[in-house]
DRENKEDREN-425533 format. One line per field, with one value per atom (N, C-alpha, C): residue in three letters; x, y, z; atom name. Coordinates in Angstrom, 3 decimals. Example, Ala and Ser with C-alpha at 12.3 -4.5 7.8 and 13.67 -1.06 7.14 Angstrom:
residuo	c(ALA;ALA;ALA;SER;SER;SER)
u	c(13.190;12.300;13.200;12.850;13.670;12.900)
v	c(-5.690;-4.500;-3.300;-2.250;-1.060;0.030)
w	c(7.800;7.800;7.800;7.080;7.140;7.870)
atomo	c(N;CA;C;N;CA;C)
***
This chain:
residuo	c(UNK;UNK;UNK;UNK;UNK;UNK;UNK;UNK;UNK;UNK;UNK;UNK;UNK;UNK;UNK;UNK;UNK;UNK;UNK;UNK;UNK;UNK;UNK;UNK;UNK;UNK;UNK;UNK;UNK;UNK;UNK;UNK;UNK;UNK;UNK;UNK;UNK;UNK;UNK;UNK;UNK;UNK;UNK;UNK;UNK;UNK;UNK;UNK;UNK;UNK;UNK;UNK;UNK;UNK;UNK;UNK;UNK;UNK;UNK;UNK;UNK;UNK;UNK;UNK;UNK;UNK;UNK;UNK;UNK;UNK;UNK;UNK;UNK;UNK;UNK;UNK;UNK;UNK;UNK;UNK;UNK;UNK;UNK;UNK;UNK;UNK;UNK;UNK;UNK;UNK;UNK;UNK;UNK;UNK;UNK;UNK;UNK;UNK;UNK;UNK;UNK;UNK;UNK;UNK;UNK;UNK;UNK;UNK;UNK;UNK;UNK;UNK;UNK;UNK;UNK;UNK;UNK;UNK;UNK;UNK;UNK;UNK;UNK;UNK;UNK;UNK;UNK;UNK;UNK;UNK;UNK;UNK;UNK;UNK;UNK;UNK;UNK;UNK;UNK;UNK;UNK;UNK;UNK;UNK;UNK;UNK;UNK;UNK;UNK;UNK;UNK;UNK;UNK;UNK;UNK;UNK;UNK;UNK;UNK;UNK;UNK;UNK;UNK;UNK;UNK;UNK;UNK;UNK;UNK;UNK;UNK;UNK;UNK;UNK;UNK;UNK;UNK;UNK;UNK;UNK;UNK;UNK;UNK;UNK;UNK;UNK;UNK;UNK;UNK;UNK;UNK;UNK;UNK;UNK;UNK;UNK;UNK;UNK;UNK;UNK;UNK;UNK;UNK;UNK;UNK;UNK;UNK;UNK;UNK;UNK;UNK;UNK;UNK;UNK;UNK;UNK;UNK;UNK;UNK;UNK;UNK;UNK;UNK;UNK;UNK;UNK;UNK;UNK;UNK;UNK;UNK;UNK;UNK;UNK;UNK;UNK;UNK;UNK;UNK;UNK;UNK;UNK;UNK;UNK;UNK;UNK;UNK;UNK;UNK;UNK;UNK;UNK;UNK;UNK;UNK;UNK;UNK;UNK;UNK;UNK;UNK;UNK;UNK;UNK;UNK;UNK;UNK;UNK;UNK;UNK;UNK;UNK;UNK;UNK;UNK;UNK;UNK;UNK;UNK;UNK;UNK;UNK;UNK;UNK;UNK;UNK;UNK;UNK;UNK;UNK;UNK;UNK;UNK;UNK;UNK;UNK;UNK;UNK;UNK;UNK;UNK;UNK;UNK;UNK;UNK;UNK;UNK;UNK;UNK;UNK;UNK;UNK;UNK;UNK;UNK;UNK;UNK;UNK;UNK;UNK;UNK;UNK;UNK;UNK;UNK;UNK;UNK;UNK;UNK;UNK;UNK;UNK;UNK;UNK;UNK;UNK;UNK;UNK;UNK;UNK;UNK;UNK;UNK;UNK;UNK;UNK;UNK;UNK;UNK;UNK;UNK;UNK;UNK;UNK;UNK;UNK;UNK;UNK;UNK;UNK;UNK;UNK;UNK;UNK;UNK;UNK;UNK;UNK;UNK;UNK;UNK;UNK;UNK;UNK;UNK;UNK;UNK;UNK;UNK;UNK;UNK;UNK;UNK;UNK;UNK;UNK;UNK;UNK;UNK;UNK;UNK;UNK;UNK;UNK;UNK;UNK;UNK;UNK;UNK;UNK;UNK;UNK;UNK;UNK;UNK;UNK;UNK;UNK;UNK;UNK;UNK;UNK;UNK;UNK;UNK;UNK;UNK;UNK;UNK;UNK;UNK;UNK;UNK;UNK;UNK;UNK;UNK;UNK;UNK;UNK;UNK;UNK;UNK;UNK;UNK;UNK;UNK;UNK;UNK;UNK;UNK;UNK;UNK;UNK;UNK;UNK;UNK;UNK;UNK;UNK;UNK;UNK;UNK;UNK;UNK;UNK;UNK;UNK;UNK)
u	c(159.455;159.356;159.048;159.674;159.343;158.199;157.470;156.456;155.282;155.305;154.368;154.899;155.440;155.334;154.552;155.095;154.131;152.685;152.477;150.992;150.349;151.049;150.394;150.370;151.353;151.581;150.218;149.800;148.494;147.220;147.197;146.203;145.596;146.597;146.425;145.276;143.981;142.888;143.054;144.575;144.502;145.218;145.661;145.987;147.505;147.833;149.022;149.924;149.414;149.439;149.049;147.628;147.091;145.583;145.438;144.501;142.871;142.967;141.315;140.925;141.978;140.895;140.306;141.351;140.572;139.395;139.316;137.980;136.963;137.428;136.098;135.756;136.710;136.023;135.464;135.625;134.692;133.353;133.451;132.345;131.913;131.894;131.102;131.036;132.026;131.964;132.130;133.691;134.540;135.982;136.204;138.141;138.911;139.585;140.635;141.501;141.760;142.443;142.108;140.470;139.706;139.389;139.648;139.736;141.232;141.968;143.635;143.831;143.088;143.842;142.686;141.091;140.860;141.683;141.661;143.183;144.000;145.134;145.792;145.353;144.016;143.973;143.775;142.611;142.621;143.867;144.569;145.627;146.663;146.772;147.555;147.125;145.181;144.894;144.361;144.068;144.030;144.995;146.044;147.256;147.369;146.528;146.773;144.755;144.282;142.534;142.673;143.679;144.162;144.270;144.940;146.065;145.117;144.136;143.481;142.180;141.536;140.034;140.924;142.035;142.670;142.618;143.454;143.797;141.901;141.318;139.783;139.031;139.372;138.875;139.230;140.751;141.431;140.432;140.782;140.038;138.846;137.855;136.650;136.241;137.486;136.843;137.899;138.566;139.773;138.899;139.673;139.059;139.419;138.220;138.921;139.031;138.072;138.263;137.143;137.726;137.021;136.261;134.809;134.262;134.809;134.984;135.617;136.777;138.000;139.188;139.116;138.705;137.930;137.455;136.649;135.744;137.003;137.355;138.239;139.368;139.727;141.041;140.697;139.173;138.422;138.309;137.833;137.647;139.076;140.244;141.449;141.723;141.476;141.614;140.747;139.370;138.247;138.616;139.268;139.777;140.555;141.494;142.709;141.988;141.123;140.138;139.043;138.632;137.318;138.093;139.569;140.242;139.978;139.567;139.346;138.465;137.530;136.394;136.787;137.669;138.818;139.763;139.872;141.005;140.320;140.982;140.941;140.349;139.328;138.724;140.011;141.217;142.338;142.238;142.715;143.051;142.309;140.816;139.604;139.462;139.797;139.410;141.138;141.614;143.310;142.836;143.408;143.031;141.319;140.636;139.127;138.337;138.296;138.153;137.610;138.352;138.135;137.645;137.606;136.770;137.746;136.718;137.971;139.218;138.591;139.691;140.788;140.459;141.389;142.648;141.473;142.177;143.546;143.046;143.463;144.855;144.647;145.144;146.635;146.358;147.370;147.414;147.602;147.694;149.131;150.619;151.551;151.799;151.623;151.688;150.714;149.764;149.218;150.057;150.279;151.506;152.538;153.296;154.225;153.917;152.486;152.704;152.157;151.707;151.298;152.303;153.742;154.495;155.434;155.165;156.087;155.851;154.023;153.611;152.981;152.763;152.091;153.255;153.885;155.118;154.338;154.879;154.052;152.805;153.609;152.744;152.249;153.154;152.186;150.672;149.948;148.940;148.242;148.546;147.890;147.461;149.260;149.183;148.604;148.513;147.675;146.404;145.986;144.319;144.022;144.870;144.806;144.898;145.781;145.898;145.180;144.716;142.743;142.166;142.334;140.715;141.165;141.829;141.992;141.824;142.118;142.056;140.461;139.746;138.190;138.014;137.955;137.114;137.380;138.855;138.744;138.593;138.115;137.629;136.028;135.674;134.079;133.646;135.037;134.412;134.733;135.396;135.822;134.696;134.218;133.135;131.693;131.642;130.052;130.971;132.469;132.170;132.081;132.326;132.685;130.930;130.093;128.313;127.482;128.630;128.015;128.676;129.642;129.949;129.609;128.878;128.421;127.201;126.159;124.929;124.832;125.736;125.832;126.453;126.646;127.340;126.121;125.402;124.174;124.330;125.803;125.988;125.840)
v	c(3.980;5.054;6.381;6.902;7.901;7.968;6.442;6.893;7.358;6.825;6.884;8.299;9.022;10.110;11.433;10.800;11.163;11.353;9.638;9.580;10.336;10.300;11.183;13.065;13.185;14.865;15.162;13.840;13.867;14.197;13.012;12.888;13.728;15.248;16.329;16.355;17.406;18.459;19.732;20.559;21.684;21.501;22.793;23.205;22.804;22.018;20.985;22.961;23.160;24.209;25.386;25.356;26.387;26.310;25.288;24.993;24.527;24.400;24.063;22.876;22.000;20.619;20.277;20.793;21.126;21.910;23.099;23.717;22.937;22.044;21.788;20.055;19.815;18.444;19.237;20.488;20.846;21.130;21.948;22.155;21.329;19.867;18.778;17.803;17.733;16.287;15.556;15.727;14.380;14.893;13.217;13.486;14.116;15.168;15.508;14.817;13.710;12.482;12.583;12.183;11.527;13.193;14.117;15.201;15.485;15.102;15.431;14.351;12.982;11.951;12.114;12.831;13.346;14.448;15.256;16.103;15.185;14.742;13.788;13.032;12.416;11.946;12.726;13.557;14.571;15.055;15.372;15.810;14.825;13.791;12.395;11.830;12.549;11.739;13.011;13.926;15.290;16.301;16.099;17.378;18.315;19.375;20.769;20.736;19.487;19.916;20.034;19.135;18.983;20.103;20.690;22.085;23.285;23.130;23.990;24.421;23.412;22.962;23.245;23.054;23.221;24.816;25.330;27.248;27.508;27.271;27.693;27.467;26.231;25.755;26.534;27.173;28.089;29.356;29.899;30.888;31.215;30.180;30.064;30.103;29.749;29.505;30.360;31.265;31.665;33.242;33.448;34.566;35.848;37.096;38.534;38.405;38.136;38.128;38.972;39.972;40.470;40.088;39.888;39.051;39.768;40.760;41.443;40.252;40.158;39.857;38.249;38.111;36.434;35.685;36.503;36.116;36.468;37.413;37.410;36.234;35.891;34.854;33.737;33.371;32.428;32.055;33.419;33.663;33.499;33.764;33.469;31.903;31.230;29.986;29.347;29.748;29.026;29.126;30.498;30.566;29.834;28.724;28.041;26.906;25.927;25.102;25.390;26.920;27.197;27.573;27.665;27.964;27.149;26.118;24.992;25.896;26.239;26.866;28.021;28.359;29.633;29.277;27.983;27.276;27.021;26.453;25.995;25.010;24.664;23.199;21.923;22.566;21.406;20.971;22.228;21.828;21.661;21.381;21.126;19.432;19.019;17.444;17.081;17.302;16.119;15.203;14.178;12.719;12.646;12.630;12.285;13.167;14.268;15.211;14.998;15.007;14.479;15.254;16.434;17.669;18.353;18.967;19.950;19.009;17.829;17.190;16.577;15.949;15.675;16.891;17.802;19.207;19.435;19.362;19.849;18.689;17.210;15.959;16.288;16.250;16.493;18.286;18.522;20.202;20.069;20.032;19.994;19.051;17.832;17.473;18.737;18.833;19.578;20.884;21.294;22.683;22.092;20.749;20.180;20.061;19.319;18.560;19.912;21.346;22.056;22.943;23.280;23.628;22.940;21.648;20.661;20.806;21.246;20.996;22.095;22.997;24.334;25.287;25.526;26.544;27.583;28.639;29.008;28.829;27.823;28.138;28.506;29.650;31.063;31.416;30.814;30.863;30.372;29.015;28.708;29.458;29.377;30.118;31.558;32.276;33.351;32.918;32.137;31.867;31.732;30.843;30.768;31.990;32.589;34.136;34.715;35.135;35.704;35.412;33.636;33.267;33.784;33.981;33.608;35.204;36.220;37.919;38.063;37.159;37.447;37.567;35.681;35.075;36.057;36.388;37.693;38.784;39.482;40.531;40.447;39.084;38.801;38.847;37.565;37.520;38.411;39.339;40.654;41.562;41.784;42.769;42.388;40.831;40.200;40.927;40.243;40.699;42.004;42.895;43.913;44.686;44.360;44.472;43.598;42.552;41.987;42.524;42.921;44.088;44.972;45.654;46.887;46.501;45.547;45.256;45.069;44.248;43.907;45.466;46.299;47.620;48.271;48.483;49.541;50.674;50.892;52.156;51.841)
w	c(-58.590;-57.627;-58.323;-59.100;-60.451;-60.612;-61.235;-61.915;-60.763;-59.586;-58.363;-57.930;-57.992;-57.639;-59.075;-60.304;-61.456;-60.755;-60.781;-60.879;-59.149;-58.438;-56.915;-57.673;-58.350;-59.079;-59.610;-60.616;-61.469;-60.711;-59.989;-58.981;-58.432;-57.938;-57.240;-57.668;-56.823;-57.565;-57.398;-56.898;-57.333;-58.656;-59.346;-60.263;-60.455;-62.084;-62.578;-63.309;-64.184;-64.836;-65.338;-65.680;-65.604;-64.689;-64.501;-63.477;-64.419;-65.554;-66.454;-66.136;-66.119;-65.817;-64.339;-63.392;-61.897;-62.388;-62.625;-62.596;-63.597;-64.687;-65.274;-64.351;-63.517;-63.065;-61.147;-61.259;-60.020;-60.356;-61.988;-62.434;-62.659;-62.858;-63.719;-63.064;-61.828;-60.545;-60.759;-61.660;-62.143;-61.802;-61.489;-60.583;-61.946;-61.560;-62.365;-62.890;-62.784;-63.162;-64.411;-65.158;-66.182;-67.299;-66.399;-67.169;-68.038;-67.186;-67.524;-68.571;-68.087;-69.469;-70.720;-70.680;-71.641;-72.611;-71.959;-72.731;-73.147;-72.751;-73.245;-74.218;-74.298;-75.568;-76.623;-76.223;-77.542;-78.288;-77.160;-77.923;-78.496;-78.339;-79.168;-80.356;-80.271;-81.011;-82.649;-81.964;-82.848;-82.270;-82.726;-82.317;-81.910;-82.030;-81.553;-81.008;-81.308;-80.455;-78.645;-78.760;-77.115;-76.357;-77.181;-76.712;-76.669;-77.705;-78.488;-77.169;-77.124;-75.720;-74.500;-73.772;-73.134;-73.064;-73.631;-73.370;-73.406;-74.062;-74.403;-72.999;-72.059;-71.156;-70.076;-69.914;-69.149;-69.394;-70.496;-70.649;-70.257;-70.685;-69.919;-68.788;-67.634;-66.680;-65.347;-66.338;-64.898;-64.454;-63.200;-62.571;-62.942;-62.365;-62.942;-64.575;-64.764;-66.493;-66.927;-68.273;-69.121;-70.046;-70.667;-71.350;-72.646;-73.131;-74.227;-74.273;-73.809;-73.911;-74.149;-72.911;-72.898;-74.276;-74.487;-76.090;-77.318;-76.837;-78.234;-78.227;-76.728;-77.354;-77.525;-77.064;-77.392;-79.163;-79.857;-80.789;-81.899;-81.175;-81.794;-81.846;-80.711;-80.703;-81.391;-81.330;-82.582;-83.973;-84.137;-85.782;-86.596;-85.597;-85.688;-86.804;-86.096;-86.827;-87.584;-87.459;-87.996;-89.558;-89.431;-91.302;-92.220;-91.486;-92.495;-93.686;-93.301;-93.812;-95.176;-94.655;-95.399;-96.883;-96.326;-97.527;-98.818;-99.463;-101.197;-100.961;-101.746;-102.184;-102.099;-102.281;-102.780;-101.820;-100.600;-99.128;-98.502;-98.490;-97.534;-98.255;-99.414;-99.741;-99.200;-99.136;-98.708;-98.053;-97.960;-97.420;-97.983;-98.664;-99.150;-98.199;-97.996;-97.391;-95.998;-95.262;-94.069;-93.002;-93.373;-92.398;-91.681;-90.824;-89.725;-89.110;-88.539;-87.350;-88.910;-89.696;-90.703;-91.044;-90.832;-91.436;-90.341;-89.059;-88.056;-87.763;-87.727;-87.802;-88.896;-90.187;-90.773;-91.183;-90.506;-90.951;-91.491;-90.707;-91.761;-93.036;-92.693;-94.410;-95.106;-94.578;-95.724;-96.652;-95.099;-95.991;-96.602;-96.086;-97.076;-98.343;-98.518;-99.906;-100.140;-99.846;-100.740;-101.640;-100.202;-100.654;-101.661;-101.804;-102.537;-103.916;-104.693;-105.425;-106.250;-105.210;-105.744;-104.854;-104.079;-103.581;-102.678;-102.188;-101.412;-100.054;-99.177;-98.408;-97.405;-97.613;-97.051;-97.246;-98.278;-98.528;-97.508;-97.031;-96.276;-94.658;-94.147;-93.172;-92.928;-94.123;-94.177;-94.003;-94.396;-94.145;-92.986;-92.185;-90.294;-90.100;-89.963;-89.187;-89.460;-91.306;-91.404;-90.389;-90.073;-89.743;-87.980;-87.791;-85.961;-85.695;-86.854;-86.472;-86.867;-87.914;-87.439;-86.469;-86.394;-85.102;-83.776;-83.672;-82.332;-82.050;-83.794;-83.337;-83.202;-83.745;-83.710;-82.207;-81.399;-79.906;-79.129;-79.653;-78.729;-78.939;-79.990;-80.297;-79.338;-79.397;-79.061;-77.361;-76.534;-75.629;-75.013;-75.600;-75.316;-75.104;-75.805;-76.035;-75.097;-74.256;-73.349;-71.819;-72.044;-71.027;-70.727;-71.864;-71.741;-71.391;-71.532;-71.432;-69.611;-68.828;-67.268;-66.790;-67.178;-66.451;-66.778;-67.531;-67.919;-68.783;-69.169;-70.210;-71.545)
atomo	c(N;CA;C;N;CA;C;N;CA;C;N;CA;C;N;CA;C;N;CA;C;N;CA;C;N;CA;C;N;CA;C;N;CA;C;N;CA;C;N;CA;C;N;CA;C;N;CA;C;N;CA;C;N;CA;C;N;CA;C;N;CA;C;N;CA;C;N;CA;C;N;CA;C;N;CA;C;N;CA;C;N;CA;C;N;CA;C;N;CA;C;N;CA;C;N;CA;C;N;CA;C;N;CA;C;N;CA;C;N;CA;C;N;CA;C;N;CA;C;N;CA;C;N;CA;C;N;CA;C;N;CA;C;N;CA;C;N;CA;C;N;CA;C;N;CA;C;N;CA;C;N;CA;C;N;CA;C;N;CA;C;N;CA;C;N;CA;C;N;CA;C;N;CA;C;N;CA;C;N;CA;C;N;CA;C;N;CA;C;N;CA;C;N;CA;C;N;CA;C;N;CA;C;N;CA;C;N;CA;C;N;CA;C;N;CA;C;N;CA;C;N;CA;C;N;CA;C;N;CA;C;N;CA;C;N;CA;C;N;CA;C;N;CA;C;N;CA;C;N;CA;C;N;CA;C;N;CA;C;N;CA;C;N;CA;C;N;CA;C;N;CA;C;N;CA;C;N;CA;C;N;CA;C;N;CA;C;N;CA;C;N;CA;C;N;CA;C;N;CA;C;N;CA;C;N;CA;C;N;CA;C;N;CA;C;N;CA;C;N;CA;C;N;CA;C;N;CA;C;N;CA;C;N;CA;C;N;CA;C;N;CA;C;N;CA;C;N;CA;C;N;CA;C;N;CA;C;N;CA;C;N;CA;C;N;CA;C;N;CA;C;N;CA;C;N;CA;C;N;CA;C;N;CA;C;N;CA;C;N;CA;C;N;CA;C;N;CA;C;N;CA;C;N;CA;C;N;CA;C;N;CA;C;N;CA;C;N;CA;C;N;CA;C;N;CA;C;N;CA;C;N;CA;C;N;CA;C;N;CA;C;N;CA;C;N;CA;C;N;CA;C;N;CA;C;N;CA;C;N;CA;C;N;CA;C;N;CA;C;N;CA;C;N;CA;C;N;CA;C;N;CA;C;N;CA;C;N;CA;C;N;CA;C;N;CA;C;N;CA;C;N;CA;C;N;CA;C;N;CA;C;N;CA;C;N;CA;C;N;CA;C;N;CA;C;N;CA;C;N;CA;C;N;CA;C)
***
């Protein structure tokens, strides 16, 4: 009985939480069902990509929004995975260098065994927060020039 009231909760097509996968299966003309258990996998299967496409997908698509603001938290959330890029050779080969989603996949062992072996790692986490205060002042800047471009000043 539980779970059938779960799955009727799921089912809904308005909005579970923040409302992204309704809007991207109105935008795309797929049941919110197959959108919601996409999330779900992403996120079971790459940890924080789930979570990550999710707020990005919100962002993208909610109302009364500033493209300045928009782009920048876009740009904060792109920075999260785009650190890969930022790190040490050590920490871009872990597991036989497995790329961003590897990166992203084991992100804490990584700070474990870094802190286990080299100390400090703060290093790392400094490199995320670099990369996520670029990336938003990058997409805040592009929106803020695309705001200004639709107003005419």
């Amino acid at each position: 009985m539980a779970f059938q009231k779960i799955l009727n909760r799921v089912k809904q097509p308005e909005k579970l939480l923040l409302g992204a996968c309704c809007r991207l299966s109105s935008k795309f003309t797929l049941p919110p069902i197959a959108v919601r258990i996409a999330f779900i996998l992403l996120t079971l299967l790459f940890i924080p990509l789930g979570i990550i496409l999710y707020l990005a997908a919100y962002l993208a698509f909610r109302q009364n929004k500033s493209k300045s603001a928009t782009l920048g938290s876009l740009g904060a959330l792109l920075g999260i995975p785009l650190s890969y890029y930022f790190q040490s050779d050590m920490i871009r080969y872990y597991g036989e260098g497995s790329g961003v989603f590897g990166y992203m996949k084991n992100f804490f062992s990584i700070v474990e065994e870094y802190d286990k072996y080299i100390g400090s790692p703060g290093d790392i986490l400094f490199n995320v927060l670099l990369s996520m205060i670029v990336f938003a002042i990058a997409g805040g800047v592009v929106g803020y020039f695309m705001n200004k471009k639709e107003t005419g000043t």
